[in-house]
C-alpha positions, 0 to 999 in steps of 0.5 A: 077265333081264339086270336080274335078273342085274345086281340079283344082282351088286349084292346080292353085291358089296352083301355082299362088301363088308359082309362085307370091313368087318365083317372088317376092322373086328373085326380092328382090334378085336381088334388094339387089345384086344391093345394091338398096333394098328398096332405091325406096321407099325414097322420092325426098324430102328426098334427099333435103337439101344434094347432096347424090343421091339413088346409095349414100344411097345404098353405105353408107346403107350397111355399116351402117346397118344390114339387109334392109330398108325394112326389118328393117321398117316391123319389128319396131312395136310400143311398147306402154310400151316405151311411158310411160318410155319416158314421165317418163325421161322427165322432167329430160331432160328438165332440162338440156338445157342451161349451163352458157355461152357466149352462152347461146344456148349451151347444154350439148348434149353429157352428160346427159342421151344422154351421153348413146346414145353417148357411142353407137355411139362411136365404127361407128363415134367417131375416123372419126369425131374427125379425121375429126375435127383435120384434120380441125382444123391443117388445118386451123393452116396451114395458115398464120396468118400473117397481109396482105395488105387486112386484118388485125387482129385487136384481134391481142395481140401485136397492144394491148400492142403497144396501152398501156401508155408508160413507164418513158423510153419510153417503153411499160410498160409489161402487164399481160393479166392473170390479165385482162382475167383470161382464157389467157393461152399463149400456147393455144394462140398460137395454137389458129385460128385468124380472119386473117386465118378465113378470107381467110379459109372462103372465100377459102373454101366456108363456109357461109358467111352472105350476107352484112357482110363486116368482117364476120371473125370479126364476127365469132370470136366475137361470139365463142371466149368464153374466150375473148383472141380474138382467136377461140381454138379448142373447140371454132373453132369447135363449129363454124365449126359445128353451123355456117355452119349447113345449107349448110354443106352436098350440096357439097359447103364447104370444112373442115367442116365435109361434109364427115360424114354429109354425113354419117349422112343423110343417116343414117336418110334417112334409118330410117325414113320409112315413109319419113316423114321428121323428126323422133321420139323418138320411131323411134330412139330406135326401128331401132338404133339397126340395126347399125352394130357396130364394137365394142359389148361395151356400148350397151345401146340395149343389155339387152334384155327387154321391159322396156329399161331403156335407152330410156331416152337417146333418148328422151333426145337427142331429146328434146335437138336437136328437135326445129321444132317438140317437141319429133322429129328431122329432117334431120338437127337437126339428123346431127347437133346433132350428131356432137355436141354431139362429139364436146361436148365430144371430145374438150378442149381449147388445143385439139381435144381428141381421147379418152375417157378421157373427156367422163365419160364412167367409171361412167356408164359403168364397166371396160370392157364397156359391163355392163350399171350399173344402167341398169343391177342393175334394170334389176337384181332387176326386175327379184328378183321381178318376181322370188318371185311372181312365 
């Protein structure tokens, strides 16, 4: 008797639990074939800060990445080995914060050994945002800059040869502004943005304005005009398009000022931060970043298959240049921003907005196909002669 009950028990907890695994395997069907996934799990207090709701995250979450949150969350087990390769690169990093300039702040967030996280992210963002930054930029170009009634620009060149001692005839006697500013490039002051532009741009388009400002185009350009011509070029309009308007970009109040891949960006961080903790590590960034789903297999800095990735430093040094609340951390904000300097810093000259990769160095790094990392393969190599040798 007593056999036969415990072979009933087993039966029915046999079928309780097929019965509790078909259960929960259709509702995580039906959530993916909703597109939803794991979207439930995301905070209220991640969607802060961005005018993205969960249906967005869902949208921009199959796109972006291969498989679910969820999924991706379970299987990012800490790996203790990574740790010790990260504090090895720090220092390195460190060292590259600052670079001599009028902005002092300035970093080279694209180069260094972020230069490799940047090769990665090539393939998904490099031709929307450099689309997104030249569709800005000729925008603004598009206005006229032409002296109004209510505004005029007082950088203007011309008032400033008007103001110059005049000559025996009474002419103004012809001024060599090379010699005065050795960055005056006449062309590149003609396909430059002027405070007149900015005025309206910033007012029309709902960029931030400093409340109490009375001439905050006056402003902008006194902050950004590295070379002094009294003009913002391309490179220089664009790092104030994206550090000026870095606390109100993605809410859905401004426009030309790459809110569209901002967008992008915070869902992005939202996916890989799977405790909703607000910010993420260095550890985070290199165990998820290989679920983007990329177009493009080159500059992989996940695709030699060992545990000691040379190129965590890439991640660390991307973190240690954009992470100011938390040392070896990013919010939400310094994710997105740091991003889009990263591209800036690559993709801009005084002339123009680059699409290739001229300006970027791959070729220092990677071989001609893009699908070895050189100094990576050559240690990866060396290793295995090691290993081969001790069996």
């Amino acid at each position: 008797m007593k056999s036969k009950i415990n072979i009933s028990l087993t039966l029915f907890t046999c079928a309780l639990f097929l019965t509790m695994t078909i259960s929960f395997a259709f509702a995580v069907n039906l959530d993916s074939a909703m597109g939803l996934e794991s979207t439930n799990e995301v905070s209220d207090r991640m969607l802060s800060g961005s005018d993205l709701t969960r249906k967005d995250l869902a949208h921009y979450w199959k796109k972006l990445f291969s498989g679910s949150r969820e999924g991706t969350c379970k299987k990012a087990n800490a790996k203790k080995h990574a740790l010790a390769k990260i504090k090895k690169h720090a220092h390195r990093a460190r060292g590259r914060h600052a670079s001599k300039t009028k902005l002092p702040w300035v970093k080279p967030w694209g180069y260094g050994d972020a230069a490799y996280l940047f090769d990665f992210f090539d393939p998904v963002f490099k031709k929307y945002i450099t689309d997104l930054m030249e569709e800005s930029f000729s925008t603004l170009l598009s206005i006229n800059n032409k002296d109004t009634k209510k505004y005029k620009d007082v950088f203007d060149i011309k008032k400033l040869i008007a103001s110059q001692p005049k000559g025996k005839k009474g002419k103004n006697k012809k001024v060599d502004f090379k010699k005065l500013n050795k960055n005056y490039d006449p062309k590149i002051y003609a396909n430059a943005i002027n405070t007149v532009q900015i005025n309206k741009a910033m007012k029309d388009w709902g960029w931030f304005i400093q409340p109490g400002l009375k001439d905050y185009a006056y402003d902008l350009v006194s902050r950004y005009d590295v070379d002094g011509d009294g003009r913002l070029n391309p490179r220089e309009m664009m790092l104030a398009n994206i550090w000026h308007n870095k606390d109100i970009v993605g809410k859905g109040k401004c426009m030309y000022c790459l809110a569209e891949i901002v967008r992008k960006l915070d869902a992005m961080f939202i996916f890989l931060d799977c405790t909703n903790a607000g910010a993420l590590s260095v550890e985070d960034l290199w165990k998820k970043l290989p679920k983007l789903v990329r177009p493009d297999n080159r500059w992989n800095i996940f695709g030699i298959n060992s545990n000691e990735n040379i190129r965590t430093s890439a991640l660390n040094d991307f973190c240690l240049k954009n992470g100011e609340a938390k040392q070896g951390f990013v919010t939400k904000k310094e994710f997105r921003t740091g991003i889009l300097l990263g591209f800036w810093d690559r993709q801009t000259n005084r002339k123009e907005i680059i699409k290739d990769d001229s300006r970027s160095l791959k070729k220092l790094r990677w071989n001609k196909t893009g699908m070895v990392d050189r100094i990576a393969f050559k240690t990866y190599q060396e290793k295995l002669k090691i290993l081969a040798k001790k069996h």
